[in-house]
N, C-alpha and C positions, 0 to 999 in steps of 0.2 A: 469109364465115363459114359459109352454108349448107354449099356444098362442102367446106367445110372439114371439119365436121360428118359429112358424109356418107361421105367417106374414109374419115374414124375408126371410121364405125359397119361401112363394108366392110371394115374391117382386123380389128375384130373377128371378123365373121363370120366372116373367111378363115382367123383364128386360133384358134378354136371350131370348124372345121368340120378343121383338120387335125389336132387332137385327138383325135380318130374316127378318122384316117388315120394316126396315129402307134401305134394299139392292133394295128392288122391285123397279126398274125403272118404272113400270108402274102409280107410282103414281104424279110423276111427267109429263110433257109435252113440256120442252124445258131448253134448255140449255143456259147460257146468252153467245152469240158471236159464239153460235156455231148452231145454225136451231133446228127444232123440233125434241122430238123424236119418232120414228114407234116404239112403243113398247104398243100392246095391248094387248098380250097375254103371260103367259109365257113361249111358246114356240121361241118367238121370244127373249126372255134373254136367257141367258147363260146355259147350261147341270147345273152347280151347286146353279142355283139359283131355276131351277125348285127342284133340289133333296133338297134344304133347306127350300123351301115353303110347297112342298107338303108332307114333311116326318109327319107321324102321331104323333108321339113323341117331336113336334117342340119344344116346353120348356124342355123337358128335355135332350133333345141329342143338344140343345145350352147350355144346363149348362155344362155337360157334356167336350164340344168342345173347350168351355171357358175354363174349369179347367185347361186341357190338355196345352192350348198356356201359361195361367199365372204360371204353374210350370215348374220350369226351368228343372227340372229332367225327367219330364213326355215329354216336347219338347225336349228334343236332345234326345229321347228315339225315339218319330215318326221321327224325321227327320234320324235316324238311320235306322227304319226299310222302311223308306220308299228309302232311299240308296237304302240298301238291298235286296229291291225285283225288282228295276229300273236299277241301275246301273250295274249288271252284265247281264242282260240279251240283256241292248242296248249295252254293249262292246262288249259282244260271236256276235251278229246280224251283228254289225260294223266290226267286225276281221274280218267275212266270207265272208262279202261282199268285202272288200277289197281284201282279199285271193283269192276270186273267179275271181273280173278283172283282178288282175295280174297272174293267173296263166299261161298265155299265154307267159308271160314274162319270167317264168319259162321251160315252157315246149318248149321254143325256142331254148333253150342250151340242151335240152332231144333226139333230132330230129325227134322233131315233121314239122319242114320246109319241110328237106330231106323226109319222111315216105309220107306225102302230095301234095310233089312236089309244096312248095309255093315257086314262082320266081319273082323277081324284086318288085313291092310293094304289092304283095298278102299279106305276111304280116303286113304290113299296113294297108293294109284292112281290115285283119278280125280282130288287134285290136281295129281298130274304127268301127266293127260292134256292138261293146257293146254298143258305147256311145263315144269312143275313136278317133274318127275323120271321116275323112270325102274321096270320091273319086277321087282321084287324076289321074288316070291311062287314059293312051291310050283310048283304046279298048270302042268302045258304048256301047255293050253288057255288060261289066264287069261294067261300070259306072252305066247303068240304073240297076243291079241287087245290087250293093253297094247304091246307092239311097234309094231304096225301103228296103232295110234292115234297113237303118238311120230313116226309116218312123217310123218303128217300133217303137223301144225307142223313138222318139221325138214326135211322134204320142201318147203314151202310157201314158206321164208325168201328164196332165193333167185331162185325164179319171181317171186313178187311185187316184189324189188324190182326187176329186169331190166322187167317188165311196167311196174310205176313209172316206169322211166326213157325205156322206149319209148315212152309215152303222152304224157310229157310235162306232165299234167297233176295237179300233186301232190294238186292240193286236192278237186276232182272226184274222183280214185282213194281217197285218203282218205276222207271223207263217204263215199262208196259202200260202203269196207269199213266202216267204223264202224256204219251201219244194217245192215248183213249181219250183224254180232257182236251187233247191239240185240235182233235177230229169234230170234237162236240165244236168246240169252240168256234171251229168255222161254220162248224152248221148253223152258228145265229145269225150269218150273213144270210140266210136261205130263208128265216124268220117273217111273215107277213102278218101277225097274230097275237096278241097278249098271249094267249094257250099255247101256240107253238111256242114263244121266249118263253115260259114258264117250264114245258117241259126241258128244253134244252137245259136252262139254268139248274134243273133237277139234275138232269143227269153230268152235270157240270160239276156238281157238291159230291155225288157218289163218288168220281175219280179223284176228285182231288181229295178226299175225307182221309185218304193213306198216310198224305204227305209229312207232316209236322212231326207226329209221333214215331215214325220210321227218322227223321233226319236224327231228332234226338235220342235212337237208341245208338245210331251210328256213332253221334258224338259221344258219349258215354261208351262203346267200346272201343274208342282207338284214342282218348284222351283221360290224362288224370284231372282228378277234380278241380286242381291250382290253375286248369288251361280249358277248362270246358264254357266258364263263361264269355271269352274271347273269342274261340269259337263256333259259340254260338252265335254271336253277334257278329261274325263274318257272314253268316249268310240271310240271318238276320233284315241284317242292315238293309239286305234286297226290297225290305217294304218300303222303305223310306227312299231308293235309287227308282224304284219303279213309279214313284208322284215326279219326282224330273226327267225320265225317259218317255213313261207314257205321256205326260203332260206336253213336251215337246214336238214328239209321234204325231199323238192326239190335233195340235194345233196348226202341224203340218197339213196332215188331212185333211182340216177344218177346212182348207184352200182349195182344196180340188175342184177342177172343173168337169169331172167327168160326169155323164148322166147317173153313173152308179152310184147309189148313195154311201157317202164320206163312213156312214159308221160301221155299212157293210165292208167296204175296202177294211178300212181298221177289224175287225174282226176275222176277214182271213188273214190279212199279215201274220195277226199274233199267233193263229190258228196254226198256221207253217211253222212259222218262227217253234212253237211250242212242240209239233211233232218231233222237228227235228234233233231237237234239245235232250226229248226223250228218248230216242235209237241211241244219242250218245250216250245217256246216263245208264240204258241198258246194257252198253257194249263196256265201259270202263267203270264206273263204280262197284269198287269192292263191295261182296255179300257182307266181310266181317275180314278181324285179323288174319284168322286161319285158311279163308279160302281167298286171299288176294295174289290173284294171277301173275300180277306184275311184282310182287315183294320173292325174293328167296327165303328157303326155308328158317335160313338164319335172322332175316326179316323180322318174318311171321314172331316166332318164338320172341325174338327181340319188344316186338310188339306189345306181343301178349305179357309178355314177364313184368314191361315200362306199367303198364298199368295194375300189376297185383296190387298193391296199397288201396285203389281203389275198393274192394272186396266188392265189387258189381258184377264184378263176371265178364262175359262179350253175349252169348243168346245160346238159346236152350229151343229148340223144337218141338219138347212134347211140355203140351199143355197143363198146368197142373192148378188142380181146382181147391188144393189148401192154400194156391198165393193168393189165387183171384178171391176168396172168401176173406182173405186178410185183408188185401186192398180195401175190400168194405167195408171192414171195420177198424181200420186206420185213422186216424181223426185227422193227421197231415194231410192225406189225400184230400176231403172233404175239404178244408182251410184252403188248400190250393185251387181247386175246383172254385171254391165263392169267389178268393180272390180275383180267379181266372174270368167268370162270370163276369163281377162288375168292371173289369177292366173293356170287359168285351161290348157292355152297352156301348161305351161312348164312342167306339170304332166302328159299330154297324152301323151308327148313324154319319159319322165323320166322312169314313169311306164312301160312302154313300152320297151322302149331299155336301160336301166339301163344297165342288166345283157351283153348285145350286147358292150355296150360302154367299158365295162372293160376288154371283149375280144378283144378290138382295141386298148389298152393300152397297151397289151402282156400278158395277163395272160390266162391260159387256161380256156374250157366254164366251168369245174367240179369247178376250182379255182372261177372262178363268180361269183358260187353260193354261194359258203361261203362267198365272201368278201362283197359280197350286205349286208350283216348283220348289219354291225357296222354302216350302214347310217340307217337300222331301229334306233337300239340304238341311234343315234342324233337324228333323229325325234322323238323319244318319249319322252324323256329331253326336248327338245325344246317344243312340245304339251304339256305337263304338268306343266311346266313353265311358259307357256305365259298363258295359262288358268287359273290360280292361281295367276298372277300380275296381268291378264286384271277385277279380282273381286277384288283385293287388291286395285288397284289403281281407280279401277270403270272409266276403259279407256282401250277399246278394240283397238283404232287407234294408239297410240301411241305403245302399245306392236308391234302391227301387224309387223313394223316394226324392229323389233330382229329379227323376224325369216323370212322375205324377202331380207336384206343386203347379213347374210352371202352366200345366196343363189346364188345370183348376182353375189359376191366373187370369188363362186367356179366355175361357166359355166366361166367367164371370165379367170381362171386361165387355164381351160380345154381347151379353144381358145388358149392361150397364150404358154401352155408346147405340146399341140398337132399338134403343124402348118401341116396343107396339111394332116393329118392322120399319122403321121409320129412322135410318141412319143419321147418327148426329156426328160422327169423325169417321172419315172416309178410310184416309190412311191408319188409324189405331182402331180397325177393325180387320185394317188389311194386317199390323202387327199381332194381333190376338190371334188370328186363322196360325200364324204363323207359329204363333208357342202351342195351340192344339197337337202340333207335331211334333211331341216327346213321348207323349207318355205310351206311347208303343212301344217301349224299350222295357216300360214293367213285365209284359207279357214275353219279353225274350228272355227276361232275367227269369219270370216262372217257369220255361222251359229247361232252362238251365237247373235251377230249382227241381225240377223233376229228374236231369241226369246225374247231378251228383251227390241226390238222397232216395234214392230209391234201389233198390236190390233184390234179386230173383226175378228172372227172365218173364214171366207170367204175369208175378206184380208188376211190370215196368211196364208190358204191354197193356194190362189193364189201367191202371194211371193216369197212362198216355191219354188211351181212347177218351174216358172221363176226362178230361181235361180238355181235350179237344169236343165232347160233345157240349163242357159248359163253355167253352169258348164259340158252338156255334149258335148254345140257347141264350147268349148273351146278345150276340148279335141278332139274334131273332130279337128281341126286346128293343134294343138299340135302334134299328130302322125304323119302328114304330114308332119311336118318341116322338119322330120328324112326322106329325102326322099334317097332310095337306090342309086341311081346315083351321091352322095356323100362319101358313105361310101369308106374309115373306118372312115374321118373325122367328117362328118356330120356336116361341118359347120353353115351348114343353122338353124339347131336344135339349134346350142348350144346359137347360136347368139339372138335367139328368145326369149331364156329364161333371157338374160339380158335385152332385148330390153320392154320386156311384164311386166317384174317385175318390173323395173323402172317406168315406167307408172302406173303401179299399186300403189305405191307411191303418185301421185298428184291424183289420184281418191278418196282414202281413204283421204288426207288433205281435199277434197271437202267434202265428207260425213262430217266428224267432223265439220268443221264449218257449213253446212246446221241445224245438228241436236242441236247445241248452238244456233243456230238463233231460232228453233222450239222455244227453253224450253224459250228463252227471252219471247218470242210471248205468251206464253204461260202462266208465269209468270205477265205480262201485262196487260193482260185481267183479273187474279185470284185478281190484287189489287184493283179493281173495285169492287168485288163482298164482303161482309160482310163475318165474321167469319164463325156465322150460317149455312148461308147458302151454304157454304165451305162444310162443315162438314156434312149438307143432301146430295149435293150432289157428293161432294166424293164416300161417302157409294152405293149412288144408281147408279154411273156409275159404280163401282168395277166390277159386273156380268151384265150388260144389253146390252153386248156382242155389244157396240159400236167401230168404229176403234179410232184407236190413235189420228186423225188428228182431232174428232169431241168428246175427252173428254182435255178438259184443264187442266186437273189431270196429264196425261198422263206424264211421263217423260223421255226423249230420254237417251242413253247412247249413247256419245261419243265414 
């Protein structure tokens, strides 16, 4: 019986341990319908296939890994702790960054304009030196220095994430840029100068240009695609949590008596607050599956195995310039980028003059700041909502659309009760501001969009950046629309935002039907090839960190 025993328990191993060997893309050389594959080393697969080849314990931390996925108790145990050490530290990263662009929004109504002498669209400009738009003004001199501050952040997008991917270490490069933004940030209390907030807000966009596209490779390596849109919209949701904390912050300070001025206080608060957010994020967020400190090896492996179906991989550090060439010629990407674009006008301007527009309504600037609240509270209902049906229904396009309508709704009603700046319904101007605060959930659901259709480590980072750079040339546009030689109506803004989301509408039908055309395509080719051989190569594209367009595995979400 011993040996009996003992057989059983080497059968196992040997059967756990060729599970690892059945992943190696290296031992295959081509794909049917798709070209050959470059994969001669294991540096060229994926970060989890090298940590699953070359772990010294291979049989026993796959039995291990194994046990872990086939009890159901021990899996919603990791998938719990792995929540728990991701999902609160990409929400606190997302609050602050959110908290941090808009606090200009805030400290508009503090008199920071008056204290700085900003006149006709200085304002304007320094919020599209984050990222927030673009230079509209007279003046050459003031144009060619608002240029060159745009360089910055749009210049910035792509080095850092290339840096990101070379390092390898998401969570260190994070935290590091997060305190480097905490630092700027307080330095706008020190601010005496349109030039001086100009540069600061410059170097404000380069640290934070990391953030977005790093959160979304994180979620894309530690979730399947069925749970990536939830969360996303966990941390998410921080934009919409950050219009009722800042807001309340904001109208605290509004009261101070001290000689300091209210918007400086408010700008070192968040400045602190923000540093110290970031040593955490440095010290405790996981780089990836394979290098999380806190997870055992049986963990990790566990980890990494839960998501093979995905065929995305977890990250790759050496750069490879046949994905990034694809990315460019991928027509999704492109479709995701406009989309991304137009969604982005109507938040450079929203984020921005929120608090301005409901002083043009008649309510005083200290009353702004409390009433901007209750459109966080919509926007975080709405984020958390559409996040949770676009994995219910496994349909991020059709949600998108909840939270873009009523959007439309409410700038239209805002055209409609405000003719000329001359409010005609006080309160169903103050309900329009309020449905404004949805459609920021399209842009979470595009991010999502980007984690569980896109594949090879290179493409993903490339992607990213492009999506994040049309997301910040959208708000470059967007702040514009509000141009001061409008006010208090700002027609031009409000009309932008029905005109931009509308069209955002037929951009998204086009994505959904391109990515059902893929999976046909896809599906096409797969009935050609035998069971068997299905099932090798499934397994070895899982990690061998090919893009989406060159595994027939691959499956789009809609």
């Amino acid at each position: 019986m011993a040996d009996e025993k003992h057989d059983l328990e080497k059968t196992a191993l040997q059967r756990d341990s060729d599970l690892f060997a059945n992943l190696d893309a290296r031992r295959i050389s081509s794909i049917p319908h798709q070209g050959t594959i470059n994969l001669s080393t294991l540096q060229d697969a994926d970060e989890a296939l090298q940590f699953l080849e070359s772990h010294p314990r291979r049989a026993e931390v796959a039995a291990e890994g194994n046990a872990i996925l086939e009890d159901p108790v021990q899996l919603k145990r990791l998938i719990r702790k792995i929540d728990m050490t991701i999902a609160p530290l990409l929400a606190a990263v997302y609050f602050l960054q959110f908290l941090d662009k808009t606090t200009l929004s805030y400290t508009a109504v503090m008199g920071i304009r008056t204290d700085l002498k900003l006149v006709g669209q200085d304002y304007s400009n320094v919020g599209s030196t984050f990222g927030d738009s673009s230079d509209t003004r007279g003046g050459f001199y003031d144009m060619i220095l608002a240029d060159e501050l745009w360089a910055g952040f749009l210049a910035a997008e792509f080095p850092t994430q290339y840096l990101a991917q070379h390092i390898s270490k998401l969570g260190v490069y994070l935290g590091v840029n997060i305190m480097a933004w905490g630092f700027v940030l307080g330095c706008h209390a020190a601010c005496t100068s349109y030039a001086a907030l100009a540069i600061v807000r410059t170097l404000l966009g380069v640290f934070e240009s990391c953030v977005a596209p790093i959160l979304v490779l994180i979620i894309a390596m530690w979730y399947k695609k069925a749970e990536q849109g939830r969360r996303v919209s966990w941390f998410y949701v921080c934009n919409s949590l950050t219009q009722i904390f800042g807001g309340f912050l904001a109208y605290g300070v509004s009261h101070s008596t001290s000689t300091f001025a209210t918007w400086r206080i408010f700008y070192l608060a968040i400045g602190i607050l923000t540093i110290l957010v970031g040593l955490v994020v440095a010290l405790y967020l996981p780089d990836s599956p394979s290098k999380a400190k806190r997870f055992t090896d049986a963990e990790k492996v566990a980890a990494i195995l839960r998501v093979k179906s995905n065929q995305s991989g977890t990250q790759n550090a050496k750069l490879k310039r046949g994905q990034i060439l694809e990315t460019l010629q991928d027509v999704r990407i492109w479709l995701v980028c406009l989309a991304t674009l137009l969604t982005s006008i109507p938040n450079g301007g929203i984020s921005n003059f929120s608090n301005i527009l409901l002083t043009t309504f008649g309510y005083t600037s200290q009353e702004a700041l409390i009433l901007i609240t209750p459109s966080g509270l919509v926007g975080a209902v709405c984020v958390l909502l559409t996040g949770y049906l676009s994995d219910k229904w496994h349909d991020r396009s059709l949600v998108m659309f909840i939270c873009i309508i009523p959007t439309i709704l409410g700038a239209a009603l805002m055209i409609g009760l405000d003719p000329g700046g001359i409010p005609q319904n006080k309160a169903g101007l103050l309900a329009a501001s309020f449905l404004t605060g949805t459609f920021g959930a399209a842009f979470m659901l595009l991010l999502a969009w980007n984690a569980s259709n896109i594949a090879g480590h290179s493409k993903k980072v490339t992607a990213n950046a492009l999506t994040l750079v049309a997301f910040c040339v959208g708000n470059i546009l967007g702040t514009q629309t509000f141009q001061a030689s409008e006010a208090p109506g700002y027609i031009s803004g409000k009309i932008s935002i029905v005109a931009t989301l509308a069209a955002t509408c037929f951009v998204i039908v086009a994505l959904r039907l391109y990515n059902d055309h893929l999976n046909k395509k896809n599906r096409r080719v797969l009935e050609g090839i035998s069971k068997a051989e299905k099932d090798e190569l499934r397994d070895k594209l899982a990690f061998a960190d090919q893009t989406d367009r060159r595994n027939v595995f691959f499956v789009y979400t809609h």
